[in-house]
C-alpha positions in Angstrom: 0.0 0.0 0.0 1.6 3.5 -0.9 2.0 5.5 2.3 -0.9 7.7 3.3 -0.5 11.0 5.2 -1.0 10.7 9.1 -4.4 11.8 10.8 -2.2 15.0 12.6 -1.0 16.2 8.4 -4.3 16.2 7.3 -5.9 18.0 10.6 -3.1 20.9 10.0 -3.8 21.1 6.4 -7.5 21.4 6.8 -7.2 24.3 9.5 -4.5 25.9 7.2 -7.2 26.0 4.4 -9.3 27.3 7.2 -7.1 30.1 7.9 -7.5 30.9 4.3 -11.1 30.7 3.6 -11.2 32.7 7.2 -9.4 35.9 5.4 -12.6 36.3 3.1 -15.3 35.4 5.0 -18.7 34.1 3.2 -21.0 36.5 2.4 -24.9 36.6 2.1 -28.1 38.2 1.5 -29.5 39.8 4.3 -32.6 37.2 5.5 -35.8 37.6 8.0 -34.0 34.5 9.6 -30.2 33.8 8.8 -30.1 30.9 11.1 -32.3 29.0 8.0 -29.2 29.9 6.1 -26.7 28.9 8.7 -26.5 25.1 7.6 -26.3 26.1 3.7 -22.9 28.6 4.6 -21.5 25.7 6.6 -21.7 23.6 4.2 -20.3 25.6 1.2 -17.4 27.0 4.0 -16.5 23.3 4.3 -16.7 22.1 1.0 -14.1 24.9 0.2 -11.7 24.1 2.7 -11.5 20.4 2.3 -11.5 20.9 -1.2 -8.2 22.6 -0.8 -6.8 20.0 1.8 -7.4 17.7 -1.0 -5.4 19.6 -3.4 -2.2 20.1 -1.2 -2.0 16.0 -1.6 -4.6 13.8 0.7 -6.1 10.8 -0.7 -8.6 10.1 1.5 -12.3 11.2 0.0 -14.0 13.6 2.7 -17.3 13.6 3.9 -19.2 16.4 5.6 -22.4 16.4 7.6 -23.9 19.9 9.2 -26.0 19.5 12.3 -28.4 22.0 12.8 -29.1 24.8 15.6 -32.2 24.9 18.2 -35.3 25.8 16.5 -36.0 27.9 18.9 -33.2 30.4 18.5 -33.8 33.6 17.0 -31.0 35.7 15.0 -31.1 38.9 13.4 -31.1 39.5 9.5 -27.3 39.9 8.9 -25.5 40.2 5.4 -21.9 39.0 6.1 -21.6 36.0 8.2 -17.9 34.6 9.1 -17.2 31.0 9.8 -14.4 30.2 12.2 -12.8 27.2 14.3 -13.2 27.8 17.6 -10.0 27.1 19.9 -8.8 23.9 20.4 -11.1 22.9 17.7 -10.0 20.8 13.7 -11.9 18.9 10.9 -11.8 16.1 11.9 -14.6 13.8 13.5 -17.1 15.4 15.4 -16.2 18.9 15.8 -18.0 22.7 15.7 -18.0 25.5 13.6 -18.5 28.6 14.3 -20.7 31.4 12.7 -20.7 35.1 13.6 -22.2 38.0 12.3 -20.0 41.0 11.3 -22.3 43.4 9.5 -26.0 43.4 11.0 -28.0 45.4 13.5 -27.6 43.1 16.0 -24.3 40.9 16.3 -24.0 37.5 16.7 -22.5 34.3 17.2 -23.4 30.7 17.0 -22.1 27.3 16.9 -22.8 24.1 14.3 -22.4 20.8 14.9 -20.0 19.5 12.0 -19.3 15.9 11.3 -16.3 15.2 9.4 -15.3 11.4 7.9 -12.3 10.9 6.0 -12.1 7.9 4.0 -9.9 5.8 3.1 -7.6 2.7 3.2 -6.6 0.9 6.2 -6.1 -3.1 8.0 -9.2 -4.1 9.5 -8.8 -7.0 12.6 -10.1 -10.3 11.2 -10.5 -12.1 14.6 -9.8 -10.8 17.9 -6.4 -10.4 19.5 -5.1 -11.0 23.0 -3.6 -8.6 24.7 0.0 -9.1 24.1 -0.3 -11.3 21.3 2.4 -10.8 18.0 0.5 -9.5 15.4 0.9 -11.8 12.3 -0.1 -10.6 7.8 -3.2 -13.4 8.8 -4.9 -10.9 11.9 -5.9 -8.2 9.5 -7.1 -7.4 5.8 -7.3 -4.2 3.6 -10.9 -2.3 4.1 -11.7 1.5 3.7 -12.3 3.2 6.9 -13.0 6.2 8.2 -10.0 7.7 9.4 -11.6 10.6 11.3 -14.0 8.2 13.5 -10.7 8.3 16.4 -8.3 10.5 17.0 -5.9 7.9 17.4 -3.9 7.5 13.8 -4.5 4.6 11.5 -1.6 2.3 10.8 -1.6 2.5 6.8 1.2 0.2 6.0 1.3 -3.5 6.7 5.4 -3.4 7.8 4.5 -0.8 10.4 2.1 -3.3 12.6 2.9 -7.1 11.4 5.7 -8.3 14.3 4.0 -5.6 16.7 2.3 -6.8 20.0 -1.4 -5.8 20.7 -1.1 -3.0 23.7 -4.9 -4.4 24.8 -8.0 -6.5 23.7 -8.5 -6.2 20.1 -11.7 -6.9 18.4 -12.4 -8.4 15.1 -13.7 -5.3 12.6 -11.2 -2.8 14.6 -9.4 -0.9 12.3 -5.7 -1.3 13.7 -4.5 2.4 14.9 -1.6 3.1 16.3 -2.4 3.1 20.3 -3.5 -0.4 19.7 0.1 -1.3 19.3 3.6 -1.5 20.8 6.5 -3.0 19.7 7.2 -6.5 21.5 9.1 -6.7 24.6 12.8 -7.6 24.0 13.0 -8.5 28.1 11.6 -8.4 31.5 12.2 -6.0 34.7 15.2 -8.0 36.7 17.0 -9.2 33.3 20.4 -9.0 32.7 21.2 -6.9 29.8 23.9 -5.2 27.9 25.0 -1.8 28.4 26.9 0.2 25.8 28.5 3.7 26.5 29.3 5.9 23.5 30.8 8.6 23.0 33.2 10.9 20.7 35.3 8.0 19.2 34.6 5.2 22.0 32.5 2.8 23.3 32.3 1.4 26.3 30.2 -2.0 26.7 29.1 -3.3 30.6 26.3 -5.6 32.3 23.4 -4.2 34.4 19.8 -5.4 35.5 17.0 -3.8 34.0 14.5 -2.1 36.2 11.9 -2.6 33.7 10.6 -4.4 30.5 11.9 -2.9 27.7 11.0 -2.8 23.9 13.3 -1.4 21.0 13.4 2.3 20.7 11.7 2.3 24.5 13.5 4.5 27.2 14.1 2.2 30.2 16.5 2.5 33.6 19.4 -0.2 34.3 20.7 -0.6 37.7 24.8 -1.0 37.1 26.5 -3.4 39.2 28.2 -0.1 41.6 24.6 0.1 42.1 24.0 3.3 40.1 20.9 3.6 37.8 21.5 5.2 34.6 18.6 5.6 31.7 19.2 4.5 27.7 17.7 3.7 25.4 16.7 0.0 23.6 18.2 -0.8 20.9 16.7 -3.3 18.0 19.4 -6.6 19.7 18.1 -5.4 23.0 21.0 -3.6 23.7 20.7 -0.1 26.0 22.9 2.2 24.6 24.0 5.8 26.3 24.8 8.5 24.4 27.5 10.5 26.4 
């Protein structure tokens, strides 16, 4: 499968297309009620900045569903509305926009409920999977998903989870993301393990007892044998290598 750009790439690139929509503003009529109008805006607001993600290089196919405000609420007639993400806010998932009024008698601002789904391809769980258990090609097959249903990222690519251990229960239909998986243990707390000190032009190479279980590219602590702890980190061999 061709690599796929991560759920946090495409977040940035839709608020950056925000930011640029955001410089214009949408305009409208003045209406008796703009909050009948609200939803249409949204929509078109949206449209326009995920069309743009799209262009700087996603491949996932976007889809966007506006929720609607309380019937009861009343608004003023206004003739420019401006959309914005509130803080702390992306498109992605289940999210809000929001809608204020910058030229009208009275001002105001709302928020709409936005759904966001992002499609596309990912390894769906064929059968459940033990916590702990080494995740072989036969626990998952190609599906489209929708990315944006967790905030967690998909794993895209089969290399980057085949070999990996499951970090809890996995059910059969998950899609496989990537706090669902950790790289397999390489040894226990209370092991004997190697130690290797580098350094400009030199390495030094010792024993020491780990203090816990460790996985390559995991930062752990090693009691040495003069009894001080020192902190590397694991190597691929299972090797905990300082960099001094």
């Amino acid at each position: 499968m061709p690599s796929l750009p991560t759920l946090s790439s495409l977040a940035r690139s839709a608020c950056v297309a925000v930011a640029v929509l955001l410089s214009t503003g949408v305009h409208a009529q003045a209406v008796a009620d703009p909050a009948a109008e609200l939803g249409h805006l949204t929509q078109q607001f949206l449209n326009e900045a995920l069309a743009r993600n799209q262009a700087s290089g996603a491949s996932l196919r976007m889809e966007v569903s506006v929720g609607a405000l309380d019937s009861r609420l009343k608004l003023a007639p206004c003739a420019r509305v401006e959309p914005y993400l509130p803080a702390g806010s992306r498109l992605w998932g289940r999210t809000r926009l929001g809608l204020r009024c910058v030229e009208g008698p009275s001002p105001w601002n709302v928020f709409l409920p936005v759904t966001i789904k992002a499609w596309g391809p990912a390894w769906v769980l064929t059968a459940n999977v033990a916590p702990g258990a080494v995740l072989t090609a036969n626990d998952a097959t190609q599906a489209e998903v929708d990315w944006a249903a967790d905030t967690a990222a998909v794993v895209a690519n089969a290399d980057a989870w085949v070999g990996q251990t499951a970090s809890r229960q996995l059910m059969a239909g998950q899609a496989l993301r990537q706090t669902m998986i950790k790289a397999p243990s390489l040894f226990k707390a209370g092991a004997q393990v190697r130690v290797m000190a580098q350094g400009p032009g030199y390495a030094v190479t010792s024993a020491g007892e780990a203090l816990t279980a460790g996985s390559a590219g995991q930062t752990v602590r090693v009691r040495m044998d003069n009894g001080r702890v020192i902190t590397g980190i694991v190597e691929e061999d299972g090797t905990v290598a300082i960099r001094l």
